[in-house]
C-alpha positions as CSV (number, residue, x, y, z in Angstrom):
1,X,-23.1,18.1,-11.7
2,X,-21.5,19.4,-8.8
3,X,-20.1,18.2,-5.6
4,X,-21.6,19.6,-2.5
5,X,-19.7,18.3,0.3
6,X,-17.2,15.4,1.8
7,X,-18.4,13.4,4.8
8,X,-15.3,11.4,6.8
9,X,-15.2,8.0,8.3
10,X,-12.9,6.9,10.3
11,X,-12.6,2.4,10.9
12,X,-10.4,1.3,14.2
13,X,-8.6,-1.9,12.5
14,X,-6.4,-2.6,15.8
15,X,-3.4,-2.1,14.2
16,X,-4.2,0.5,11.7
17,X,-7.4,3.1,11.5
18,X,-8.8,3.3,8.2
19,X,-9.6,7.0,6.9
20,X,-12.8,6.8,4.6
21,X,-14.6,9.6,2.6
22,X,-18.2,9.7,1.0
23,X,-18.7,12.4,-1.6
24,X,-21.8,13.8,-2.3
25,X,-23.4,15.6,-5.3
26,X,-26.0,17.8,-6.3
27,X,-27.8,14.5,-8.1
28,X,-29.9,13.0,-6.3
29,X,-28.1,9.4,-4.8
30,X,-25.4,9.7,-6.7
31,X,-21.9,10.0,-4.5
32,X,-18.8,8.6,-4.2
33,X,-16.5,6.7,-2.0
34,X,-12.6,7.0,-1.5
35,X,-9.7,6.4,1.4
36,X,-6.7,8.1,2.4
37,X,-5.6,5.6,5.1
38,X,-2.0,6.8,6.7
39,X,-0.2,5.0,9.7
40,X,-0.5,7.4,12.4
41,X,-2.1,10.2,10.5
42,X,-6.1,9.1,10.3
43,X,-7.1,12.5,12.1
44,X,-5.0,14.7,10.6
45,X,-5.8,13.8,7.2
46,X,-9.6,14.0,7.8
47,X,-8.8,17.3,9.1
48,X,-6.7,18.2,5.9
49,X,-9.8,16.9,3.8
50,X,-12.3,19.5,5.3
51,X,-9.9,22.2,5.3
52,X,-9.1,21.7,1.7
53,X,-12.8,21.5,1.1
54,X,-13.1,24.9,-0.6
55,X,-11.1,23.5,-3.2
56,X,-13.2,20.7,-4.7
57,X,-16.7,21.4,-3.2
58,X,-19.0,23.3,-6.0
59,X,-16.6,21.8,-8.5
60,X,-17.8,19.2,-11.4
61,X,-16.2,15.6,-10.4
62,X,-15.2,15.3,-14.2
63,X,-12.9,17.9,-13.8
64,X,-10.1,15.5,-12.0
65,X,-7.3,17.5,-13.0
66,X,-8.2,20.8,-12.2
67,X,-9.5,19.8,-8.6
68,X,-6.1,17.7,-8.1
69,X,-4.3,20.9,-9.0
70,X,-5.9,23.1,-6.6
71,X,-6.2,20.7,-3.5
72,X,-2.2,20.1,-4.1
73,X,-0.7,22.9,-6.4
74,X,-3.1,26.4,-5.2
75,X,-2.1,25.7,-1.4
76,X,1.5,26.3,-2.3
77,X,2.9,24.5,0.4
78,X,2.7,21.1,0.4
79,X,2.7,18.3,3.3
80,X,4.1,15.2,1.3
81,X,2.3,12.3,2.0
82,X,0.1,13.1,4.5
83,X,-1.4,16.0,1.8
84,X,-1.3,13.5,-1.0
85,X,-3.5,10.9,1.3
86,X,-6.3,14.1,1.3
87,X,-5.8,14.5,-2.2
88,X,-6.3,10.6,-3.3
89,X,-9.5,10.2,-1.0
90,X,-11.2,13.2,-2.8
91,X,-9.8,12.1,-6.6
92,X,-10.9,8.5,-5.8
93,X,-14.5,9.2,-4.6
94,X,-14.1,11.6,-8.2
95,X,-13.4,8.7,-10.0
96,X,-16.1,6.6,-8.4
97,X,-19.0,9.5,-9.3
98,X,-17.6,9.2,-13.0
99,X,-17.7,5.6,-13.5
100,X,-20.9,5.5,-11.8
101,X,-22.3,8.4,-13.7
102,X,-20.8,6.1,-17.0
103,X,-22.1,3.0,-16.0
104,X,-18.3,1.7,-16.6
105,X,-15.6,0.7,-14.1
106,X,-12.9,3.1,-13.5
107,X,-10.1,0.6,-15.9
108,X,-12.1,1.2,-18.8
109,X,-12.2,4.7,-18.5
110,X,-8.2,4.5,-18.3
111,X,-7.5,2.6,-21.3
112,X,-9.1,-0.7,-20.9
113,X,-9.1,-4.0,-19.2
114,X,-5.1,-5.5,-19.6
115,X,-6.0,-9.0,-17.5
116,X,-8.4,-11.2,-17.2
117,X,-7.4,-11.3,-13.3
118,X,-4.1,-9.8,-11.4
119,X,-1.7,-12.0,-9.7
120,X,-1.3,-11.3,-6.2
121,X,1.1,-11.6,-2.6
122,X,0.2,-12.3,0.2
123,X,1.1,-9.6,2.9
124,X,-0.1,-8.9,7.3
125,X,0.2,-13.0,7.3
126,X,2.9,-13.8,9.8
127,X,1.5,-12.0,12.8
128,X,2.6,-13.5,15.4
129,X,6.1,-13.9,17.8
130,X,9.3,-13.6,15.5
131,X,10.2,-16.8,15.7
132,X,11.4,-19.3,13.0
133,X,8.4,-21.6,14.2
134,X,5.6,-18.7,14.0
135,X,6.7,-18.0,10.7
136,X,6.6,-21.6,8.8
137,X,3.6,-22.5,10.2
138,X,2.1,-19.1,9.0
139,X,3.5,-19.4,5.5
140,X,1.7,-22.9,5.0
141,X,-1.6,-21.0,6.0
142,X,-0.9,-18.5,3.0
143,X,0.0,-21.3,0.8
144,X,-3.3,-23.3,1.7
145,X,-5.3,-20.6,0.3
146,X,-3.2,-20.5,-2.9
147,X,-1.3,-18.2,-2.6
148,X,2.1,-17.8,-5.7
149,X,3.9,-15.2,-3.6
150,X,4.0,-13.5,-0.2
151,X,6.0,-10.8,2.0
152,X,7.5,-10.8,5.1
153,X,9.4,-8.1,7.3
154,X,12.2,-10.9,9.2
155,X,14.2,-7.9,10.7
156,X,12.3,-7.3,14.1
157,X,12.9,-3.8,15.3
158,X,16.3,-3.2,13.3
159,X,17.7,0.4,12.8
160,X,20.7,1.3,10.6
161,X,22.5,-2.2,11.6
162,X,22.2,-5.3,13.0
163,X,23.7,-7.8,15.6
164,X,25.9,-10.4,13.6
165,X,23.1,-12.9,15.6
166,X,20.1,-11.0,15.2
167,X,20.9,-10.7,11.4
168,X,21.8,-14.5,11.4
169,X,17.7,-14.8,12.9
170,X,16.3,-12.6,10.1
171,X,18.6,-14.4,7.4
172,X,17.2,-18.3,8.8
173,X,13.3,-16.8,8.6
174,X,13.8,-16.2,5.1
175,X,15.5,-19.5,4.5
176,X,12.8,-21.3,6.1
177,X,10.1,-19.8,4.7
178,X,12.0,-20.4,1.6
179,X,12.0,-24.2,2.6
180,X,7.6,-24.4,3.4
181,X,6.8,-22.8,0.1
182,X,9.2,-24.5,-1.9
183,X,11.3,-23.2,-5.2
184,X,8.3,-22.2,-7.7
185,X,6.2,-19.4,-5.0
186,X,8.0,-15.4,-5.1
187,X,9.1,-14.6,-1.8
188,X,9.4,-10.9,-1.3
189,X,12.0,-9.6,1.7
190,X,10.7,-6.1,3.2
191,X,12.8,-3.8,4.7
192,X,10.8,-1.3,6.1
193,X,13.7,1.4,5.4
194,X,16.0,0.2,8.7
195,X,18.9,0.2,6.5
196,X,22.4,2.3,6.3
197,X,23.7,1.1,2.3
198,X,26.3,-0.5,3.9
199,X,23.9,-3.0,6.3
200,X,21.3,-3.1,3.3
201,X,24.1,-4.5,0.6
202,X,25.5,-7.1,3.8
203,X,21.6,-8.0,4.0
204,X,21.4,-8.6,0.8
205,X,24.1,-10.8,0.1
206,X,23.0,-13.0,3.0
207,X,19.6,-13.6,1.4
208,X,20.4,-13.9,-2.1
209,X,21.1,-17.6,-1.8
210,X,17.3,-17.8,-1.1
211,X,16.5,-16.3,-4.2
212,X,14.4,-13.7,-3.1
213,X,12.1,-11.9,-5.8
214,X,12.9,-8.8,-4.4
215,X,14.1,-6.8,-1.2
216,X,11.8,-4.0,-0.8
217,X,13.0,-0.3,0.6
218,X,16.2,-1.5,2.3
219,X,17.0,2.5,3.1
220,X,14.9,5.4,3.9
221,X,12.8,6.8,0.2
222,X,13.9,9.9,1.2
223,X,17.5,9.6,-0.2
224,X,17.0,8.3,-3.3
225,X,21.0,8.1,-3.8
226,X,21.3,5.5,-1.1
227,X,19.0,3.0,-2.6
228,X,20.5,3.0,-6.0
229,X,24.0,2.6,-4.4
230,X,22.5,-0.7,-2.9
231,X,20.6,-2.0,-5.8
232,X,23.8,-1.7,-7.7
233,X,26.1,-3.1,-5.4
234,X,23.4,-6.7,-4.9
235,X,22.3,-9.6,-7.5
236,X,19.0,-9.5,-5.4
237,X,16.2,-7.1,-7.2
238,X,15.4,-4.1,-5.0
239,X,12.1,-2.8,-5.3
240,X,10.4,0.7,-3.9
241,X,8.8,3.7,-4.1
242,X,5.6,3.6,-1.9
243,X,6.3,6.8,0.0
244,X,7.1,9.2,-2.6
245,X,4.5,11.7,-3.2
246,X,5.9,13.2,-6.6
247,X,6.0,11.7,-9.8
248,X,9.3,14.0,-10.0
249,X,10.4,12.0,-7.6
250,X,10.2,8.5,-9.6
251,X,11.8,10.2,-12.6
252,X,14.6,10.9,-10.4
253,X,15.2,7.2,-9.2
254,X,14.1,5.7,-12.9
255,X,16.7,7.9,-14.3
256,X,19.7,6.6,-12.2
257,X,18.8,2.9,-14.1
258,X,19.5,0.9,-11.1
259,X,15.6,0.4,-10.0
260,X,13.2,-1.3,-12.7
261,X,10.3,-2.6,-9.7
262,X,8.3,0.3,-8.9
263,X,5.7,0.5,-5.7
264,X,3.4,3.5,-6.3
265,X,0.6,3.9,-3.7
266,X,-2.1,5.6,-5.0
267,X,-2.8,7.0,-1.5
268,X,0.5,8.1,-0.8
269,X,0.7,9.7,-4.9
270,X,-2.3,11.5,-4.8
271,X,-4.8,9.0,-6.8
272,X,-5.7,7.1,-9.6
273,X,-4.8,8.9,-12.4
274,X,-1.2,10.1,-10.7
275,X,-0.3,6.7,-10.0
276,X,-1.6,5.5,-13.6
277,X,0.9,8.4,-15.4
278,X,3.8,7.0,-13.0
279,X,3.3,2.9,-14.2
280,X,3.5,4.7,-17.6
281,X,6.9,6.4,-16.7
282,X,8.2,3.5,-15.4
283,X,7.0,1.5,-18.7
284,X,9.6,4.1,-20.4
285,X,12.3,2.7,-18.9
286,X,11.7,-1.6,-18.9
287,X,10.1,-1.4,-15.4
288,X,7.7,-3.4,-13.7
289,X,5.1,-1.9,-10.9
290,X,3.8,-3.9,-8.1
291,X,1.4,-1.1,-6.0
292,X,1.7,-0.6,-2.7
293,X,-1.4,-1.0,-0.5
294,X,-0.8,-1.8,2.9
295,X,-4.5,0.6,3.6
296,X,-7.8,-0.6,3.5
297,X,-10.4,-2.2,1.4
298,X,-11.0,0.9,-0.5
299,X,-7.5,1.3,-1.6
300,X,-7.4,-2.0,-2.7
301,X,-10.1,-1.7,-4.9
302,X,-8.4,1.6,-6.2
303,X,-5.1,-0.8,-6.7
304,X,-7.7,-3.0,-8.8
305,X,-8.9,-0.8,-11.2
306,X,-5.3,0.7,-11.7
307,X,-3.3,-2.8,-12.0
308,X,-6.6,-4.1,-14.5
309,X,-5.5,-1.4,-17.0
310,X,-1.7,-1.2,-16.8
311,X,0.3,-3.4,-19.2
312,X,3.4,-3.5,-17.3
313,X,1.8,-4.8,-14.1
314,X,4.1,-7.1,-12.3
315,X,2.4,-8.0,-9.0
316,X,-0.7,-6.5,-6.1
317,X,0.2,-6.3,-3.2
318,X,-3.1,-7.6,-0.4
319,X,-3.2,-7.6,3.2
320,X,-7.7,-7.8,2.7
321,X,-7.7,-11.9,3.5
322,X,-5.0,-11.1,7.2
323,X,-6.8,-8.0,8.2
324,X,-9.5,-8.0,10.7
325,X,-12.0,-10.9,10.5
326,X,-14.5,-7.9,10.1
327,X,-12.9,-5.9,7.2
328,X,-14.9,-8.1,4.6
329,X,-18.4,-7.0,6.5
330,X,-17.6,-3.1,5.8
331,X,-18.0,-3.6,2.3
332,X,-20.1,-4.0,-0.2
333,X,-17.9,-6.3,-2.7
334,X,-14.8,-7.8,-1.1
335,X,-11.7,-8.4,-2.7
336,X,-11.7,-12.4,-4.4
337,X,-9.1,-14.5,-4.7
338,X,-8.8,-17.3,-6.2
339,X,-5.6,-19.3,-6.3
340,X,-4.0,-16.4,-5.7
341,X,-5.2,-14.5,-8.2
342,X,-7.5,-11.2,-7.5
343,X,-10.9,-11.3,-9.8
344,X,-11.3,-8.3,-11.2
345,X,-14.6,-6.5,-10.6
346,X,-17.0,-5.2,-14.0
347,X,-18.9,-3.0,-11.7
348,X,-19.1,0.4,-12.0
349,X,-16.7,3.3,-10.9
350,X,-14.7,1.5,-7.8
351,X,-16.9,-1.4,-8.0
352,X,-16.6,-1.0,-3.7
353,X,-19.1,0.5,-1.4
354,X,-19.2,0.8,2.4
355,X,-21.6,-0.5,4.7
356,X,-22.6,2.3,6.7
357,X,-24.2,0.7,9.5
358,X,-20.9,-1.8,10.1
359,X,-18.3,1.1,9.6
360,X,-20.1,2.4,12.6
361,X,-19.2,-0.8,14.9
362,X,-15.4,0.4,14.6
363,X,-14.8,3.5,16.2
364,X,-11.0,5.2,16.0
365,X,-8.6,4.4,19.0
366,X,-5.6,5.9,19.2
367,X,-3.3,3.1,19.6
368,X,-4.6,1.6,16.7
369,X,-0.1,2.0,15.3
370,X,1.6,0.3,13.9
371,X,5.1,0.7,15.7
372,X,7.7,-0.9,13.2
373,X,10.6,0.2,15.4
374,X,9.9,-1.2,18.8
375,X,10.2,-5.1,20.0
376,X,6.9,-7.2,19.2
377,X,5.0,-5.2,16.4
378,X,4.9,-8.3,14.6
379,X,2.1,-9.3,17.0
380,X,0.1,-6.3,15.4
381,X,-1.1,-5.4,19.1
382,X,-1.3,-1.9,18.2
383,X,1.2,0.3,19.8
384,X,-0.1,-1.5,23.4
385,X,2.9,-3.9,23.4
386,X,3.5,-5.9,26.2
387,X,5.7,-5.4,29.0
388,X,9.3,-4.5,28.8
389,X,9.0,-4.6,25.2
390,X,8.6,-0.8,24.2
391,X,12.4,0.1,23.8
392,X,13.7,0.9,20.4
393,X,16.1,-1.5,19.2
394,X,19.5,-0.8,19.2
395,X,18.9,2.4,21.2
């Protein structure tokens, strides 16, 4: 078997286009689907896909490893996660061809089914004004479809430091949310890396009396120093690592012993089987992973199939039920969830398809951003905020 070619979609989700890639073979019907999805980046990643192309086309799909190394190693330089989104789609659409080829979903070809189904949180639920108000009444909505656990971004537009009364705001959201879902549902703090240590460990200390189950990349992933100087300096868990690219770069912050919950995206890593040998690392040092995937439907399923075969699975991330009302219609098999709990799919490879004619209906638009620095991207309006509201904070 060998691939002949990769043919790129990309979805307009208003507030984030979706990067999707079909991957033919020479047998006749048989292909595979994958997504490398990047804030920002959908064009230049379908452009890095093609131009990688003489990499994995002509090459057997079983050979994961070898075509891995040559999209990322044989270039010799290397474009972090904007390069490891190209690499994913192709490995994932590899994946999907093998399990398909098997007749056997991707988990069991990865050591086996670990769950019956995955816990899940809630994420994308609070759009809306940031408002104390806007974000109760959008917390009960999560918990009337059974959700155990959600996340939430409180900070507005915040860079490096805060306002004593704008971090006063953030601190009440996450006390009232605390106060709709009551003591027994996880309530996850993001932090979207707007944090100096110094702001992050003052952050923390404020929200700790909420009992948080974790706050999530309080400083930028690129200093890996800076986060471990805040986890040790807090009580409240700090979780990350869903922009690094490397598995060097986990071993770095698992050896420090300060960080034990893990966020590989298998986008943002590179794949599957990358992300897979990374919740193994961190099983070698008493972590937990909870995989990022803040993408679309297609990553999620690739979160599925990784979280239904790792043993030290803590919690999946899902944005599927807040996206676009349309996002279920471009697929063939939709994420369930039932009281809060994913169902994990026996069909084979991904266990996902697209539906060509609705991917069509979407078409890229540029301001489909997410602009997590300025004043309103709450609303998810794209980068087309309104009015007066463009300015970065604190600037």
């Amino acid at each position: 078997m060998r691939i002949t070619k990769a043919t790129t979609y990309i979805v307009g989700n208003p507030w984030k286009n979706w990067l999707f890639v079909r991957l033919d073979t020479d047998q006749p019907g048989l292909y595979g689907v994958g997504e490398g999805s990047l804030n920002g980046f959908a064009k230049t990643i379908e452009a890095a896909i093609h131009e990688l192309s003489h990499f994995y086309e002509g090459m057997d799909p079983f050979q994961i490893e070898t075509i891995c190394q040559r999209m990322s190693r044989d270039p010799y330089n290397e474009g972090g996660q904007i390069h490891m989104n190209a690499v994913a789609a192709i490995e994932t659409a590899c994946w999907d061809i093998i399990g398909k080829e098997l007749g056997r979903p991707i988990y069991d070809l990865l050591g086996g089914r670990c769950f019956e189904d995955l816990p899940a949180y809630a994420n994308g639920w609070y759009t809306g004004d940031r408002t104390i108000e806007n974000f109760q009444e959008k917390a009960k909505i999560v918990m009337d479809r059974g959700y155990k656990a959600l996340k939430f971004d409180p900070f507005g537009a915040a860079w490096r430091i805060m306002t004593p009364e704008d971090r006063r705001l953030s601190t009440d959201i996450v006390g009232a949310v605390r106060d709709v879902v009551g003591p027994d549902v996880q309530v996850m703090v993001e932090g979207h890396k707007r944090f100096s240590v110094h702001e992050a460990i003052m952050v923390a200390d404020e929200i700790e009396q909420y009992k948080p189950a974790w706050f999530e990349e309080p400083t930028d992933f690129a200093k890996i120093d800076a986060v471990v100087e805040v986890a040790r300096h807090t009580n409240v868990p700090i979780a990350t690592g869903e922009s690094l690219s490397y598995p060097y770069q986990f071993a770095e912050l698992l050896s420090h012993n300060a960080v034990h919950i893990l966020q590989p995206d298998p986008s943002t890593l590179g794949g599957i089987f990358r992300t897979r040998l990374v919740c193994g690392m961190v099983d070698a040092f008493y972590g937990v992973v909870a995989p990022h995937q803040a993408q679309g439907p297609l990553s999620t399923s690739a979160c599925i199939q990784i979280g239904a075969c790792t043993p030290n699975l803590m919690i999946q991330e899902l944005f599927d039920e807040f996206n676009a009302e349309w996002e279920h219609d471009i697929v063939t098999n939709p994420v369930k969830v039932i009281d809060g709990r994913i169902q994990i799919p026996s069909e084979p490879g991904l266990g996902n398809d697209l539906n060509w004619n609705e991917v069509e209906k979407h078409p890229y638009q540029k301001s489909n951003f997410l602009p997590l620095f300025k004043v309103g991207w709450e609303r998810r309006e794209g980068s087309t905020l309104r009015e007066g509201e463009g300015a970065v904070a604190n600037a």
